[in-house]
Backbone as XML, in Angstrom:
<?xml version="1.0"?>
<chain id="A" units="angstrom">
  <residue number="1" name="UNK">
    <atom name="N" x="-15.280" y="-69.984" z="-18.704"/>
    <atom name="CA" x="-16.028" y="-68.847" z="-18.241"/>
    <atom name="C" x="-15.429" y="-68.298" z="-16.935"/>
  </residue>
  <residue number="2" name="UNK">
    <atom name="N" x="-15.011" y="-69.313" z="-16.037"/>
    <atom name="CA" x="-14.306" y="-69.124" z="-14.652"/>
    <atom name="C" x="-13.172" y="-68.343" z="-14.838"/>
  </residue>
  <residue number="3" name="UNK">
    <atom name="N" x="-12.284" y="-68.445" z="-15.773"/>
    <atom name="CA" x="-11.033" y="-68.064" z="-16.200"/>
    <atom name="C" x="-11.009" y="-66.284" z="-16.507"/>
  </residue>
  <residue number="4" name="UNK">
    <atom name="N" x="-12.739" y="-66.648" z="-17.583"/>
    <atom name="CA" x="-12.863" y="-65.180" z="-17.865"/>
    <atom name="C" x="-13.186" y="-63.883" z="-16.880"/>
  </residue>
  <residue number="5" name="UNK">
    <atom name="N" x="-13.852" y="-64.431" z="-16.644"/>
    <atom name="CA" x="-14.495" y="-63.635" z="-15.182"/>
    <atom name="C" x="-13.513" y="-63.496" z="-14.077"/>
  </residue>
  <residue number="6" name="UNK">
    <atom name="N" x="-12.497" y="-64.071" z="-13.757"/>
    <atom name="CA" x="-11.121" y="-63.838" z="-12.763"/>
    <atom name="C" x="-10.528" y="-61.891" z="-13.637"/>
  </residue>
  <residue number="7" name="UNK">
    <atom name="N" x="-10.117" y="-62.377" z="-15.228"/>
    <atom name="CA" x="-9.476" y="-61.511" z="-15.839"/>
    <atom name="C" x="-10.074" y="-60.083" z="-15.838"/>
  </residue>
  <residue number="8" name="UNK">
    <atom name="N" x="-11.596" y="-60.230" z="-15.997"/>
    <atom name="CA" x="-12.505" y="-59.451" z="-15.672"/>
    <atom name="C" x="-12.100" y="-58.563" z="-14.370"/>
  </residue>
  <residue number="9" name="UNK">
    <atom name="N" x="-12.126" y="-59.246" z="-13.317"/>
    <atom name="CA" x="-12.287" y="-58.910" z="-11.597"/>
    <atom name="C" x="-10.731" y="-58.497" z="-11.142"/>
  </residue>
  <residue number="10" name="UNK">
    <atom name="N" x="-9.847" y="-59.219" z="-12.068"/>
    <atom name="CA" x="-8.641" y="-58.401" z="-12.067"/>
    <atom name="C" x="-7.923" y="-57.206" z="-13.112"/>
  </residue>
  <residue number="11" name="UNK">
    <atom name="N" x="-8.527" y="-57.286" z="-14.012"/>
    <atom name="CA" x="-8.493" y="-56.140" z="-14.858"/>
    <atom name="C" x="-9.233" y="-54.639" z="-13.943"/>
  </residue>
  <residue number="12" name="UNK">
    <atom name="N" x="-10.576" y="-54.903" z="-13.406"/>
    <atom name="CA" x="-10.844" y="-54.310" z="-12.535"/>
    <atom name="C" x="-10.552" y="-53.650" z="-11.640"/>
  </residue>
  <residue number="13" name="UNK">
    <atom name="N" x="-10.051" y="-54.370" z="-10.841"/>
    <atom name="CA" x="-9.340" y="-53.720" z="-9.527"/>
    <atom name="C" x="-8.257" y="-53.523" z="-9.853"/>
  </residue>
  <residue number="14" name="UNK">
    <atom name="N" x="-7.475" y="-53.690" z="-11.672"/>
    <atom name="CA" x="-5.830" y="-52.775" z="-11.714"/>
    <atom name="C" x="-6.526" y="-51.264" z="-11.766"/>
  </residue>
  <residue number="15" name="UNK">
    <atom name="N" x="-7.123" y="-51.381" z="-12.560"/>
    <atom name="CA" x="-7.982" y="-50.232" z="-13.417"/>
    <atom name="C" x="-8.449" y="-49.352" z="-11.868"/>
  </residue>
  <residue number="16" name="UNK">
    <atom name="N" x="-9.205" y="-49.626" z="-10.940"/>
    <atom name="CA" x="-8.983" y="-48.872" z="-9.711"/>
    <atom name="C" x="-8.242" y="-48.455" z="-8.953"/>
  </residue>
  <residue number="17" name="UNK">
    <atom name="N" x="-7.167" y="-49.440" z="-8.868"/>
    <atom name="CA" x="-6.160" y="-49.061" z="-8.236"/>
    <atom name="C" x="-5.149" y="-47.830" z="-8.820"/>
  </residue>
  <residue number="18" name="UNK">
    <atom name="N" x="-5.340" y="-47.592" z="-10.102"/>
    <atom name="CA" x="-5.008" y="-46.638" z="-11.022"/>
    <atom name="C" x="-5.695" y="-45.321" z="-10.210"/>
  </residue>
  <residue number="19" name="UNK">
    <atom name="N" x="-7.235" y="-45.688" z="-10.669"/>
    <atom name="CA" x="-7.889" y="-44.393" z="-10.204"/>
    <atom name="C" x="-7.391" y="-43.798" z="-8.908"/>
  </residue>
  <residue number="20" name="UNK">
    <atom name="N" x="-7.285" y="-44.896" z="-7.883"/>
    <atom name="CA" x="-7.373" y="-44.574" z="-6.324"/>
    <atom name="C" x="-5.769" y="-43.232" z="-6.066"/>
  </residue>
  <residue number="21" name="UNK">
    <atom name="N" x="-4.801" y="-44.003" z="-6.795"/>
    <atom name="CA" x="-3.971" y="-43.025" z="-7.041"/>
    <atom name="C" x="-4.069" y="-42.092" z="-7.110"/>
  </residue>
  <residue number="22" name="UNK">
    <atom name="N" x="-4.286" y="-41.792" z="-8.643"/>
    <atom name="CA" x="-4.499" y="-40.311" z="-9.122"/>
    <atom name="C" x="-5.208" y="-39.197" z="-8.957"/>
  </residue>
  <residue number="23" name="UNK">
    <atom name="N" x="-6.120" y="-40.176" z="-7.773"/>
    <atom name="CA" x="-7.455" y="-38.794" z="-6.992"/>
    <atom name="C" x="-6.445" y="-38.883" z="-5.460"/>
  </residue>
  <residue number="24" name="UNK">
    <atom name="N" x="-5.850" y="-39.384" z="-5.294"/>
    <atom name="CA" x="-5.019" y="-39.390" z="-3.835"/>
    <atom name="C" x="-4.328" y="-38.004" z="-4.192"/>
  </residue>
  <residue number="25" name="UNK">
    <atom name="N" x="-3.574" y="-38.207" z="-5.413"/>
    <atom name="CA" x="-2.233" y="-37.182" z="-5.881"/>
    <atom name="C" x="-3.116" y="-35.660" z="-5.635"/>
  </residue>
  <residue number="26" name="UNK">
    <atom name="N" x="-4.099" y="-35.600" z="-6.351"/>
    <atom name="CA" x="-4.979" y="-34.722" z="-5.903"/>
    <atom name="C" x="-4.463" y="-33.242" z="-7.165"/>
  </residue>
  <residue number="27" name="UNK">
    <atom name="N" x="-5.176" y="-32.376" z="-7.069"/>
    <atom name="CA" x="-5.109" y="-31.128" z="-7.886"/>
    <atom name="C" x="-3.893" y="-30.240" z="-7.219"/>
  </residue>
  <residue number="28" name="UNK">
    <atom name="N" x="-2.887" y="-29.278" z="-7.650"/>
    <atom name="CA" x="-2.336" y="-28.135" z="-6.912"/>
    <atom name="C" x="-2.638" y="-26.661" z="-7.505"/>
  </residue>
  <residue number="29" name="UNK">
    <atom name="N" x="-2.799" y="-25.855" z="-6.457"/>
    <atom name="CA" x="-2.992" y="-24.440" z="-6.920"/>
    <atom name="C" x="-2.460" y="-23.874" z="-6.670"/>
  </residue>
  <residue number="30" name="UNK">
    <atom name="N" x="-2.827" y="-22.282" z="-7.064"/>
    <atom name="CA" x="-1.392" y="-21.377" z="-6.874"/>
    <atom name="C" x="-2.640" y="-20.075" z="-7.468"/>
  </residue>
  <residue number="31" name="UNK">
    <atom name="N" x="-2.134" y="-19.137" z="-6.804"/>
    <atom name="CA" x="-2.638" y="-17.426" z="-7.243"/>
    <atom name="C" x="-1.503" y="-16.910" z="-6.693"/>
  </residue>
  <residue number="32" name="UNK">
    <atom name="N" x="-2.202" y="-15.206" z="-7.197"/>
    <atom name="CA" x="-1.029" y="-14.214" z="-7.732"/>
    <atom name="C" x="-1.907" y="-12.843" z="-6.965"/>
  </residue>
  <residue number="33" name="UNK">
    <atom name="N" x="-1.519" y="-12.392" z="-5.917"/>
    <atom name="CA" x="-2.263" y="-11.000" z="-5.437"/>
    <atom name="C" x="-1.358" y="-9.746" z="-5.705"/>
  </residue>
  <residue number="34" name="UNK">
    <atom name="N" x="-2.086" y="-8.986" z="-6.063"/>
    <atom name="CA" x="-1.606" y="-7.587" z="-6.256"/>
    <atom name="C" x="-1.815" y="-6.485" z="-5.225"/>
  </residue>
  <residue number="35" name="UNK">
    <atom name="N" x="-0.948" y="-5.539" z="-4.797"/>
    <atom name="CA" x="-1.766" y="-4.206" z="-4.098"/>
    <atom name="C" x="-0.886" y="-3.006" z="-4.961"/>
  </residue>
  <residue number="36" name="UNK">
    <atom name="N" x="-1.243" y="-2.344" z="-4.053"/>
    <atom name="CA" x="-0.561" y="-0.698" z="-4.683"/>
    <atom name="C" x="1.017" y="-0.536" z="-4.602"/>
  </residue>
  <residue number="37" name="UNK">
    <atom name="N" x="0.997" y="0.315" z="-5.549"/>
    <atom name="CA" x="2.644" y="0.504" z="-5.955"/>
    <atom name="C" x="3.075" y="-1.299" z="-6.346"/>
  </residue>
  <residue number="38" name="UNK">
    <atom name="N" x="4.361" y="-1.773" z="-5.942"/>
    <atom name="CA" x="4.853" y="-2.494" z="-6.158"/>
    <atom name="C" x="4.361" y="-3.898" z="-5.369"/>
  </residue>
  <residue number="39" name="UNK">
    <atom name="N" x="3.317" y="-4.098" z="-4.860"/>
    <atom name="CA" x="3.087" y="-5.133" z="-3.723"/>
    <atom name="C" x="2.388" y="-6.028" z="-4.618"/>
  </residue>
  <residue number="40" name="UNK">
    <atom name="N" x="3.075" y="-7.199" z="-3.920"/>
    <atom name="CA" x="2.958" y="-8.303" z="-4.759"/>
    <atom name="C" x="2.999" y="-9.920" z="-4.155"/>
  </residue>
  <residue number="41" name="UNK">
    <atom name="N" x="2.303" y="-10.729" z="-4.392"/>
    <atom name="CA" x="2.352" y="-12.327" z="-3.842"/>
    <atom name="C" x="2.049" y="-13.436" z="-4.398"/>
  </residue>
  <residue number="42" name="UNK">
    <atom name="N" x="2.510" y="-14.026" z="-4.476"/>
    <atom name="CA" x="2.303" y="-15.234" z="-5.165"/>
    <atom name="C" x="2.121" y="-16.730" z="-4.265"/>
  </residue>
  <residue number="43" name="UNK">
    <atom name="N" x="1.422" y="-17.870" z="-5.011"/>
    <atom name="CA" x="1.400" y="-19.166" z="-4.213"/>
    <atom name="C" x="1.825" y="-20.153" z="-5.227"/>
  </residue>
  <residue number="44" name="UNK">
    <atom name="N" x="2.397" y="-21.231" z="-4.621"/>
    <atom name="CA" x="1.891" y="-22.219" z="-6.215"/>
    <atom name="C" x="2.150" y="-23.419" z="-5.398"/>
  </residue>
  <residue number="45" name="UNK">
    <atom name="N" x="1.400" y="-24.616" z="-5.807"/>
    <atom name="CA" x="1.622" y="-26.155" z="-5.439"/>
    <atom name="C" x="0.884" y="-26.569" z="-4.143"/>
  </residue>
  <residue number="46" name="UNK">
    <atom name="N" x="0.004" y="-25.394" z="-3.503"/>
    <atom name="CA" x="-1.172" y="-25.915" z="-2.604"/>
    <atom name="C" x="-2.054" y="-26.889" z="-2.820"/>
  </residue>
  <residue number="47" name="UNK">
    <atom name="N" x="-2.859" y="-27.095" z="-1.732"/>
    <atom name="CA" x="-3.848" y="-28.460" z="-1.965"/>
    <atom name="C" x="-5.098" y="-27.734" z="-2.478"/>
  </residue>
  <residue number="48" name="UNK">
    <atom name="N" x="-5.636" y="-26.547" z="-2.323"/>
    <atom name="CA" x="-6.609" y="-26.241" z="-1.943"/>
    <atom name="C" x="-6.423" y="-24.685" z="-2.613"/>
  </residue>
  <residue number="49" name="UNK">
    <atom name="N" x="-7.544" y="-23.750" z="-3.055"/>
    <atom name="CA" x="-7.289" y="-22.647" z="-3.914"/>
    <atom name="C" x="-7.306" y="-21.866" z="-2.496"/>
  </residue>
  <residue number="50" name="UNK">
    <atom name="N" x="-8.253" y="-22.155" z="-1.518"/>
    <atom name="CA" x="-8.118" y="-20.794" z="-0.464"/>
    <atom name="C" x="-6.518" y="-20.809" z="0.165"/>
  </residue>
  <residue number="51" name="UNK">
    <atom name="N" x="-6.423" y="-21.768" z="-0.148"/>
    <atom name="CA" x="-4.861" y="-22.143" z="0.752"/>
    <atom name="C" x="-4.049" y="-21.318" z="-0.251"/>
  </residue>
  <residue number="52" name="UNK">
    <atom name="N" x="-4.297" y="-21.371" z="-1.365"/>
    <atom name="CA" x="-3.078" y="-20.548" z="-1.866"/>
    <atom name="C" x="-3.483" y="-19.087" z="-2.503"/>
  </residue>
  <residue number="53" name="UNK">
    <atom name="N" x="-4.724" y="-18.969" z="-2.101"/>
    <atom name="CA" x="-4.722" y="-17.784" z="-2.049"/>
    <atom name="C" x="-4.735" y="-16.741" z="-0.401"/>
  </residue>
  <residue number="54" name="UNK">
    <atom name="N" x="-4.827" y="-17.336" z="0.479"/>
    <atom name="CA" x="-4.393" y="-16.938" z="1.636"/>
    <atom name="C" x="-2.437" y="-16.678" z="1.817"/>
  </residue>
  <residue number="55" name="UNK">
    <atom name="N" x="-2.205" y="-17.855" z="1.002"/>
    <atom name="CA" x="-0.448" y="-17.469" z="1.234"/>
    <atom name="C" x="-0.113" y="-16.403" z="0.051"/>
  </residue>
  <residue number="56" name="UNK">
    <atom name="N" x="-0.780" y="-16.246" z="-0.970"/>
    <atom name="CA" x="-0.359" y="-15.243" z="-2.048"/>
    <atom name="C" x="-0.518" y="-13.812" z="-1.026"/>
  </residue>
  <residue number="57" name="UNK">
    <atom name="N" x="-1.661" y="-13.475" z="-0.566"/>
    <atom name="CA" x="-2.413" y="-12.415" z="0.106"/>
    <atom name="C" x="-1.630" y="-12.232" z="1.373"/>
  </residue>
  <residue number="58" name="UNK">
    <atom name="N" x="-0.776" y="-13.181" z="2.219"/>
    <atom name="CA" x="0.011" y="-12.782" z="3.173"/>
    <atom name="C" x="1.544" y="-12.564" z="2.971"/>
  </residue>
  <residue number="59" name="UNK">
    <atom name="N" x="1.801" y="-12.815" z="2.018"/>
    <atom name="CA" x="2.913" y="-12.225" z="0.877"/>
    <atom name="C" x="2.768" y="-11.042" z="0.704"/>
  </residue>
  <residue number="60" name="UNK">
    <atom name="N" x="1.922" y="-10.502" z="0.344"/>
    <atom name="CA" x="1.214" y="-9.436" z="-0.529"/>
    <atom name="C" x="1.376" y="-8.555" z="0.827"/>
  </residue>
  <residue number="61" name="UNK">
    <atom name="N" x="0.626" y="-8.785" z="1.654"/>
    <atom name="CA" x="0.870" y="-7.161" z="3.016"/>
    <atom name="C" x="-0.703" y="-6.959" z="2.888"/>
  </residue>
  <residue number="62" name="UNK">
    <atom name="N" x="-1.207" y="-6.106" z="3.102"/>
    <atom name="CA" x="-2.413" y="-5.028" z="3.537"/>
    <atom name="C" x="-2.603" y="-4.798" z="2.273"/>
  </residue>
  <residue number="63" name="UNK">
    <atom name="N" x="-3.563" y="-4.340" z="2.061"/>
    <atom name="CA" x="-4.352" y="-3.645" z="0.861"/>
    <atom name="C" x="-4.561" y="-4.453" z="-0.031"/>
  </residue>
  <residue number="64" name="UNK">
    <atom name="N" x="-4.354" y="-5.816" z="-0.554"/>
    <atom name="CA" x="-3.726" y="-6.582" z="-1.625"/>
    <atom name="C" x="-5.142" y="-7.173" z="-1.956"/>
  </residue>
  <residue number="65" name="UNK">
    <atom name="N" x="-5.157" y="-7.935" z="-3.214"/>
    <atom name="CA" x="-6.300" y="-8.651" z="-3.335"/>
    <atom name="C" x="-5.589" y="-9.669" z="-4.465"/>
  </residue>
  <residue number="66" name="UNK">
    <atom name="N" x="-6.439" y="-10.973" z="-4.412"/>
    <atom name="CA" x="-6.603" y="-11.968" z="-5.253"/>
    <atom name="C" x="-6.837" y="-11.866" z="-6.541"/>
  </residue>
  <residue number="67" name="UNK">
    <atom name="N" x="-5.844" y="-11.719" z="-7.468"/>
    <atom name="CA" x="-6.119" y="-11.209" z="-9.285"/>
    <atom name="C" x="-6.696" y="-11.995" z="-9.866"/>
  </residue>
  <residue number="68" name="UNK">
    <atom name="N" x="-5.683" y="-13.811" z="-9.824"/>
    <atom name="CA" x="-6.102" y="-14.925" z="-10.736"/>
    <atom name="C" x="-5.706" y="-15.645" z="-9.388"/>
  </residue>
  <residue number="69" name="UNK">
    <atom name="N" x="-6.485" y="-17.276" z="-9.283"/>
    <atom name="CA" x="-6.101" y="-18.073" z="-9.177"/>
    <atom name="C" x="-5.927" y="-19.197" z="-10.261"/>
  </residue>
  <residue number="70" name="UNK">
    <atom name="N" x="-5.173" y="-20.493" z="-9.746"/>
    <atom name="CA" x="-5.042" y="-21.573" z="-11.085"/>
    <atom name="C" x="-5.226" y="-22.683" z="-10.249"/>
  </residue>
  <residue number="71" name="UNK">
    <atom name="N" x="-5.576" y="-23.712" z="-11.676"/>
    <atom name="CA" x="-5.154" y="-25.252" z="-10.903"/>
    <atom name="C" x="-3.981" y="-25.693" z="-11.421"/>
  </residue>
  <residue number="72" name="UNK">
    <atom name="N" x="-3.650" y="-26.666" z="-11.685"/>
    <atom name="CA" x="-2.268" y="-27.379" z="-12.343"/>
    <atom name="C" x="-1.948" y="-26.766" z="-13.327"/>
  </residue>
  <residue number="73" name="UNK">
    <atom name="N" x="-1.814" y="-25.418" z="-13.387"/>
    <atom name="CA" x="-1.353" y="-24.434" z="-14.666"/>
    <atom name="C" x="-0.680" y="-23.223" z="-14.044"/>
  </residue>
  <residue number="74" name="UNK">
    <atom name="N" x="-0.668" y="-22.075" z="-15.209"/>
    <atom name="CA" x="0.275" y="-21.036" z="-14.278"/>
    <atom name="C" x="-0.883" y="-19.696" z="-14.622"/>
  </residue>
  <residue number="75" name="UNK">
    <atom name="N" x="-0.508" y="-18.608" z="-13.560"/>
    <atom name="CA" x="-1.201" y="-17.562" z="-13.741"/>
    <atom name="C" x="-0.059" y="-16.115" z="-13.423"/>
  </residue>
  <residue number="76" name="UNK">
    <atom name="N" x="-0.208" y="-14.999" z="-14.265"/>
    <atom name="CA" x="0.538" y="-14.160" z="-14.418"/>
    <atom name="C" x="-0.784" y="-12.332" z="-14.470"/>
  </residue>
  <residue number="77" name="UNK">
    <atom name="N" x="0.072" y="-11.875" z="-13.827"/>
    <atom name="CA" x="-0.116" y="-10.273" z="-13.776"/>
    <atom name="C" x="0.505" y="-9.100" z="-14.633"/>
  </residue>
  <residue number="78" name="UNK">
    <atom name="N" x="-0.094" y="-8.677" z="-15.667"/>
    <atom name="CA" x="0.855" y="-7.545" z="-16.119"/>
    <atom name="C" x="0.271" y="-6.092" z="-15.405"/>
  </residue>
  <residue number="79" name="UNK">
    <atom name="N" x="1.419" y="-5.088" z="-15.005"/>
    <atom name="CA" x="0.788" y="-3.923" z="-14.800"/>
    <atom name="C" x="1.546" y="-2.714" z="-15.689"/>
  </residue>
  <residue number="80" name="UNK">
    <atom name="N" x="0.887" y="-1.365" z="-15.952"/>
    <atom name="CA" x="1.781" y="-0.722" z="-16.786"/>
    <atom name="C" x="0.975" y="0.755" z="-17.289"/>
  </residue>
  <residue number="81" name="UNK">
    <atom name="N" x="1.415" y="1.517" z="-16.869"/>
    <atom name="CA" x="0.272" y="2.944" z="-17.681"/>
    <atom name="C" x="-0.833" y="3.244" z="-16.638"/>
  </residue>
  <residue number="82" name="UNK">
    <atom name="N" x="-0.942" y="2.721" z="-15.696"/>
    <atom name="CA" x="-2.457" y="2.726" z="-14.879"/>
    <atom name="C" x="-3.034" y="1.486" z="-14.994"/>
  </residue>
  <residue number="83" name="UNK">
    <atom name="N" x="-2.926" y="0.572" z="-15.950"/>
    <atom name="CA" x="-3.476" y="-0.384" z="-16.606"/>
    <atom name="C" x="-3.325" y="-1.353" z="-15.716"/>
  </residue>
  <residue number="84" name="UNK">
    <atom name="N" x="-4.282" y="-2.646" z="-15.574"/>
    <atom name="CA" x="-3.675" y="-4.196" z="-15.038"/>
    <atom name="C" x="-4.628" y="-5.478" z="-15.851"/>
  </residue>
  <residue number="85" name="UNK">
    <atom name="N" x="-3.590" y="-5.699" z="-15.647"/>
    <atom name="CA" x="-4.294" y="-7.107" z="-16.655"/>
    <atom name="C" x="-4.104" y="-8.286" z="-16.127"/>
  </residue>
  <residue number="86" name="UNK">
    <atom name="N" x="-4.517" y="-9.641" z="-15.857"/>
    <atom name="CA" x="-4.164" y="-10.845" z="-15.165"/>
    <atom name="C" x="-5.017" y="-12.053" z="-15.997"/>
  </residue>
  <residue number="87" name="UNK">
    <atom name="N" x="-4.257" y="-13.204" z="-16.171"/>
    <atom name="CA" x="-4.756" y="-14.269" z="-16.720"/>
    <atom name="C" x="-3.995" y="-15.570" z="-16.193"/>
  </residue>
  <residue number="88" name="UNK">
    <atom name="N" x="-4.338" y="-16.647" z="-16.802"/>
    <atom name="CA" x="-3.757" y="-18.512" z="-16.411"/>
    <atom name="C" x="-4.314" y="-18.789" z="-17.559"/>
  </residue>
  <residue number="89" name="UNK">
    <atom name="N" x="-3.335" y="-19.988" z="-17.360"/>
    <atom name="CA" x="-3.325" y="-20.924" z="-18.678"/>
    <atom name="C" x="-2.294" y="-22.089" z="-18.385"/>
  </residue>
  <residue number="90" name="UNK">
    <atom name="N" x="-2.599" y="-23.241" z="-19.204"/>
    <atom name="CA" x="-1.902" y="-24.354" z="-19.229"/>
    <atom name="C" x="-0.770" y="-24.247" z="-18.928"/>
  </residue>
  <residue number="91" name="UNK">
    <atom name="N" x="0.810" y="-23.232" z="-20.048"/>
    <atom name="CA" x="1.957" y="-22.838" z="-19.474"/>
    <atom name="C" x="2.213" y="-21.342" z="-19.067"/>
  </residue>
  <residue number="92" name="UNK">
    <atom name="N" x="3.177" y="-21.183" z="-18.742"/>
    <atom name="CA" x="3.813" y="-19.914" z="-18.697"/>
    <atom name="C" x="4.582" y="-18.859" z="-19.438"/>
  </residue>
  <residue number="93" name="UNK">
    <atom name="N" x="4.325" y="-19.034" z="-20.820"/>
    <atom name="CA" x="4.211" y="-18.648" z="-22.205"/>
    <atom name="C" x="2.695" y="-17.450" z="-22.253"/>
  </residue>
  <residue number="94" name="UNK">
    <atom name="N" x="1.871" y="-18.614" z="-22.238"/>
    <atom name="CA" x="0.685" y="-18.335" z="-22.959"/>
    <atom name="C" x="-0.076" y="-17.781" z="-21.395"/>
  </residue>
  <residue number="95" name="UNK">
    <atom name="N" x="-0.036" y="-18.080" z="-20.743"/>
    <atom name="CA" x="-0.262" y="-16.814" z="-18.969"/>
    <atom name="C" x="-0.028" y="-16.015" z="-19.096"/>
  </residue>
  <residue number="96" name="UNK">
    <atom name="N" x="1.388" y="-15.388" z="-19.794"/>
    <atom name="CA" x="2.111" y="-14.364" z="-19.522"/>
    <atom name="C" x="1.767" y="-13.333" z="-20.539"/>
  </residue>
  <residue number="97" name="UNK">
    <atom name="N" x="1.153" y="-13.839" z="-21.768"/>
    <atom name="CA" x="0.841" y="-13.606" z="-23.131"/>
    <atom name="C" x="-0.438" y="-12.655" z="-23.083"/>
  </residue>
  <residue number="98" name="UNK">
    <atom name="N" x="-1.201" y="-13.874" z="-22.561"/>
    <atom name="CA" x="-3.013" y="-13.685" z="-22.212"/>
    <atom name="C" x="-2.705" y="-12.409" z="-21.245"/>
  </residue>
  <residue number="99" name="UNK">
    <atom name="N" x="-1.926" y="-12.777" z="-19.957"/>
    <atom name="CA" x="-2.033" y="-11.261" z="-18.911"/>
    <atom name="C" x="-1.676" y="-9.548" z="-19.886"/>
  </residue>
  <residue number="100" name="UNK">
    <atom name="N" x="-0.734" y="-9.500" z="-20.623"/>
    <atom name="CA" x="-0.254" y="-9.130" z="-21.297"/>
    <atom name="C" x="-1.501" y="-8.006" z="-22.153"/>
  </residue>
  <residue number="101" name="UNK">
    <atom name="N" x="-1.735" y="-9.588" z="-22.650"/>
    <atom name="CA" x="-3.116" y="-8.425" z="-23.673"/>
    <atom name="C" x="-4.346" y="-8.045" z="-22.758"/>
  </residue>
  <residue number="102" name="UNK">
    <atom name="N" x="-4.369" y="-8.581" z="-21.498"/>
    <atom name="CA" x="-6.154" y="-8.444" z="-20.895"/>
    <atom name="C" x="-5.401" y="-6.846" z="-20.099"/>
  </residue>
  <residue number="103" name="UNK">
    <atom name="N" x="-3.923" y="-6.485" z="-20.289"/>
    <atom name="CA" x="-3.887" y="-5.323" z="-19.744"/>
    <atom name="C" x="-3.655" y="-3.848" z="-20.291"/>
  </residue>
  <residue number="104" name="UNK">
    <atom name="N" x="-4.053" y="-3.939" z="-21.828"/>
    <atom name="CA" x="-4.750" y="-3.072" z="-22.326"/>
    <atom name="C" x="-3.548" y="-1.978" z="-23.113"/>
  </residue>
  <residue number="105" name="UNK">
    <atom name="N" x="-2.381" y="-1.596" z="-22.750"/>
    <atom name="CA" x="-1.517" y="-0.971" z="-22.825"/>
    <atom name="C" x="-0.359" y="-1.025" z="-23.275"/>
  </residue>
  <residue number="106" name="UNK">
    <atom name="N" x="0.429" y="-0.860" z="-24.333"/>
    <atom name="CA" x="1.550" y="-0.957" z="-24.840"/>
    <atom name="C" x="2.566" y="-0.980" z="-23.119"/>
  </residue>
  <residue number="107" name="UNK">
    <atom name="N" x="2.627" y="0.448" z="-22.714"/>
    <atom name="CA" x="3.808" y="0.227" z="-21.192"/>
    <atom name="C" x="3.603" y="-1.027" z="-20.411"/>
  </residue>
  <residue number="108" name="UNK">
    <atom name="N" x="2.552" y="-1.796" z="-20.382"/>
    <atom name="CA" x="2.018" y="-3.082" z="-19.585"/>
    <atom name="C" x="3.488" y="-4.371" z="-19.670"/>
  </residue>
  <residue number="109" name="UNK">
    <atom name="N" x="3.869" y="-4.839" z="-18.762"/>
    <atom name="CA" x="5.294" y="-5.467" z="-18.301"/>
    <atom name="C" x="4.377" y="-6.725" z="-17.350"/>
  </residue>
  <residue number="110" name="UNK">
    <atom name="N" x="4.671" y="-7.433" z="-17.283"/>
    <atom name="CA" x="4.699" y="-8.869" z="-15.897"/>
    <atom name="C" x="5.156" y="-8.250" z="-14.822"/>
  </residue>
  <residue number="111" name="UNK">
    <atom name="N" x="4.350" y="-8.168" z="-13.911"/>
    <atom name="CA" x="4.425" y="-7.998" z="-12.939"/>
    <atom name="C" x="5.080" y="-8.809" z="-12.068"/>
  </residue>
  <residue number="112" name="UNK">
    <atom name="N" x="4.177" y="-10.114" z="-11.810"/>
    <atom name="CA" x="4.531" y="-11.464" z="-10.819"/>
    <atom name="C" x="3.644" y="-12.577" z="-11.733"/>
  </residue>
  <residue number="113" name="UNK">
    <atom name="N" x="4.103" y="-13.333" z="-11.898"/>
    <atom name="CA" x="3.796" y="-14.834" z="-12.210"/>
    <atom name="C" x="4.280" y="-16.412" z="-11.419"/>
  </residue>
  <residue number="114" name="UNK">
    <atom name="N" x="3.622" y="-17.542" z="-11.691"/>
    <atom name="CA" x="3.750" y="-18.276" z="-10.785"/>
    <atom name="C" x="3.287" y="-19.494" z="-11.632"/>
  </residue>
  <residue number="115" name="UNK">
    <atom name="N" x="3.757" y="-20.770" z="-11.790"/>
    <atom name="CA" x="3.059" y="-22.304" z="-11.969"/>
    <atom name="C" x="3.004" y="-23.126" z="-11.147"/>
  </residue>
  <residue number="116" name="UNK">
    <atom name="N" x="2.521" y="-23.796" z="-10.918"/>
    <atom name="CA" x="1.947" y="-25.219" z="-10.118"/>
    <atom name="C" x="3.217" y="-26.025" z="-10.978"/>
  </residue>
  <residue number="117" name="UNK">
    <atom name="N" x="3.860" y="-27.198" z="-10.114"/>
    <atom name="CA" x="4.191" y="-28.224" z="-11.027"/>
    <atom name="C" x="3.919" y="-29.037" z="-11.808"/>
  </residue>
  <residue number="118" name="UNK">
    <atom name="N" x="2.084" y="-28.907" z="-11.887"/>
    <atom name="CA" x="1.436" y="-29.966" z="-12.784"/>
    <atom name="C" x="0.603" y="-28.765" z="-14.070"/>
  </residue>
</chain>
């Protein structure tokens, strides 16, 4: 029973020590700000979403605003015709895809896109 209960208490604390990791490593983010005419910013691989949306937005200049943010995925802007469209998603395929159609317009092109490394 002594034997079992060790395997127990060390199976345990591998099994945490796992966890303790992988919440250390922590989430990364990343957004994509837009302004007028051609202005444009991007973030990716922050700790924190304001964090990377403050560096997208000081990229960006004056007038700009926050389209998409992401977590460990990517997010993309199409603009085109008057039109804008912006989405995220797991890769940068299917971001670019999704922005694409949420912007309504055959002329609609990628603007700026961006992924996190995770």
């Amino acid at each position: 029973m002594k034997k079992y209960l060790g395997f127990v208490a060390a199976a345990f604390l591998l099994v945490e020590g796992f966890g303790a990791g992988a919440a250390f490593a922590g989430d990364k983010y990343g957004a994509v700000a837009t302004g007028s005419g051609n202005a444009y910013g991007y973030a990716y691989n922050y700790n924190s979403q304001a964090e990377a949306e403050d560096a997208a937005l000081s990229q960006c200049g004056s007038n700009c605003s926050v389209k998409v943010w992401f977590a460990n995925a990517c997010g993309a802007v199409a603009k085109g015709g008057g039109y804008l469209g912006w989405a995220w998603n797991a890769d940068e395929y299917t971001a670019k895809a999704a922005a694409l159609e949420s912007c309504g317009n055959s002329s609609c092109e990628i603007a700026v896109w961006a992924c996190t490394d995770r």
